[in-house]
C-alpha positions in Angstrom: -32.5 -179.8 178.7 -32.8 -182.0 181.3 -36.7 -184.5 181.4 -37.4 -183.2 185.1 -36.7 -179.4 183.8 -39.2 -179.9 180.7 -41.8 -181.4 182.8 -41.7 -178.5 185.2 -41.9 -176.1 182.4 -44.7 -178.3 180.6 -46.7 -178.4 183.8 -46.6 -174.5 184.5 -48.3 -174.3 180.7 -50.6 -176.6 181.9 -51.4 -174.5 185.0 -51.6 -171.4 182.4 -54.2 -173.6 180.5 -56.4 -174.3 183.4 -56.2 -170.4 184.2 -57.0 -169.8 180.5 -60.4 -172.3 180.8 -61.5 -170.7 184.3 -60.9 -167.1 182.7 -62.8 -167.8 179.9 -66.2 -169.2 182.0 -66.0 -166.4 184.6 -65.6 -163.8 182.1 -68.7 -165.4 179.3 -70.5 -165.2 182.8 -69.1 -161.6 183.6 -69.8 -159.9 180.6 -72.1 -157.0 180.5 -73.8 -154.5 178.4 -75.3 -154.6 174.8 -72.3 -156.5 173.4 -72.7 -158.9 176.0 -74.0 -162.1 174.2 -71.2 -161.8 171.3 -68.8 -161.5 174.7 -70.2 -164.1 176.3 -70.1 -166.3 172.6 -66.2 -165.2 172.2 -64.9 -166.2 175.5 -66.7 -169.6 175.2 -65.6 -170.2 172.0 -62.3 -170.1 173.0 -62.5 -172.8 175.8 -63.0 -175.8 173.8 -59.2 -174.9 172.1 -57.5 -174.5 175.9 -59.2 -177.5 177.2 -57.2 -179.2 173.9 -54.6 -177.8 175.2 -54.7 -178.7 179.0 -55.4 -182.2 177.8 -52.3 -183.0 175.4 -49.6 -181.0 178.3 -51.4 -183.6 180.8 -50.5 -186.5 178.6 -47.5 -185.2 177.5 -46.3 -184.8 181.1 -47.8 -188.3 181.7 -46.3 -189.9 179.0 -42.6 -188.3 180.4 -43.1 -189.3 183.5 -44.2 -186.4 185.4 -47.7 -185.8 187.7 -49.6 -183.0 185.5 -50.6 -180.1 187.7 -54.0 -179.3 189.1 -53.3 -176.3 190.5 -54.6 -173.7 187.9 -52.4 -169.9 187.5 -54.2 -166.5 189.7 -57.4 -165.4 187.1 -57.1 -161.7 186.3 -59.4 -159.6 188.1 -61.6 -157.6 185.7 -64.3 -155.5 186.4 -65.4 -154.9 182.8 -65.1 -156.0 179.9 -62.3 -154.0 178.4 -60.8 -155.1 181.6 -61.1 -158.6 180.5 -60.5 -158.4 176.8 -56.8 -156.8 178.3 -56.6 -160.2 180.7 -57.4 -162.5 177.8 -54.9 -160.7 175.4 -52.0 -160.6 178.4 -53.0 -163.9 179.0 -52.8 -165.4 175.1 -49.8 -163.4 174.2 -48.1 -165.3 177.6 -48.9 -168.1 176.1 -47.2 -167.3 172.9 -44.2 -166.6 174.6 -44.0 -169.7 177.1 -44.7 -171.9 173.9 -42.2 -170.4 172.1 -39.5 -171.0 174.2 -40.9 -174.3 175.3 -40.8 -175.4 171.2 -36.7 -174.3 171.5 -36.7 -176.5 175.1 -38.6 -179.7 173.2 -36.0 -179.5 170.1 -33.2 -179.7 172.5 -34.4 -182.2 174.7 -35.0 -184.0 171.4 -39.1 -184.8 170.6 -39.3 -183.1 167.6 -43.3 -184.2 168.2 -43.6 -182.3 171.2 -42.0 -179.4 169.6 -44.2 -179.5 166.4 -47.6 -179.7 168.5 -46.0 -176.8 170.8 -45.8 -174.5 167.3 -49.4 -175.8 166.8 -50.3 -174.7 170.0 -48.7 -171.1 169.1 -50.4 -170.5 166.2 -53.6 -170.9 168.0 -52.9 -168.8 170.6 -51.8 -166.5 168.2 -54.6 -166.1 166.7 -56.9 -165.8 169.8 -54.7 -163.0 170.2 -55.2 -161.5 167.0 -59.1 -162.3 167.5 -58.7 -160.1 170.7 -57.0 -157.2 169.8 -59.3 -156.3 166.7 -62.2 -156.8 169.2 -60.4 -154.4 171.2 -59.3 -151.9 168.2 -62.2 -149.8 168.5 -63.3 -150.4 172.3 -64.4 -147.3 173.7 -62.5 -146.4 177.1 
């Protein structure tokens, strides 16, 4: 794994993280109906962990070298809030997946550290996902 390629990699996370903390506003802001305050309380929550996030990949890509993005990834469009309880769980179980494989690119470029936080990083957004898909269980259509 070559520094440049990780960097690259770590910086479209952190471009997935900045989508994650402009999701999360928009749809606490979006959310509708008699559920709406738990919504609104859920999807906050949750940005306090991505900012977390977005902050170590910025260092991390600092600390390699690199410029950290500040170019967030496209929000989903969702015009209710099923439709964004579907974007959030899309979105966290991406998240899985990129940090996932970016744990296997750490270990081979060798920073065990960075690989350890990354499997941090998974089991959070894990568990958002898990969070999301029992709030979803019983959503009417």
């Amino acid at each position: 794994m070559e520094k440049q390629t990780l960097i690259d990699h770590l910086n479209a996370d952190l471009a997935g993280e900045l989508s994650a903390i402009i999701q999360y506003l928009t749809y606490a802001a979006k959310a509708t109906g008699p559920f709406r305050p738990q919504l609104a309380a859920f999807f906050l929550t949750e940005v306090a962990d991505e900012q977390l996030h977005a902050q170590f990949l910025a260092n991390k890509i600092v600390a390699l070298g690199g410029e950290p993005t500040t170019t967030p990834r496209a929000v989903a469009t969702a015009n209710s809030n099923r439709e964004m309880l579907e974007a959030v769980l899309n979105a966290e179980r991406k998240a899985v997946a990129d940090y996932t494989q970016r744990a296997r690119e750490a270990e081979e470029y060798g920073d065990k550290g960075l690989a350890i936080q990354l499997e941090d990083m998974i089991r959070d957004e894990s568990g958002h996902s898990e969070e999301t898909e029992r709030i979803l269980r019983d959503w009417p259509l």
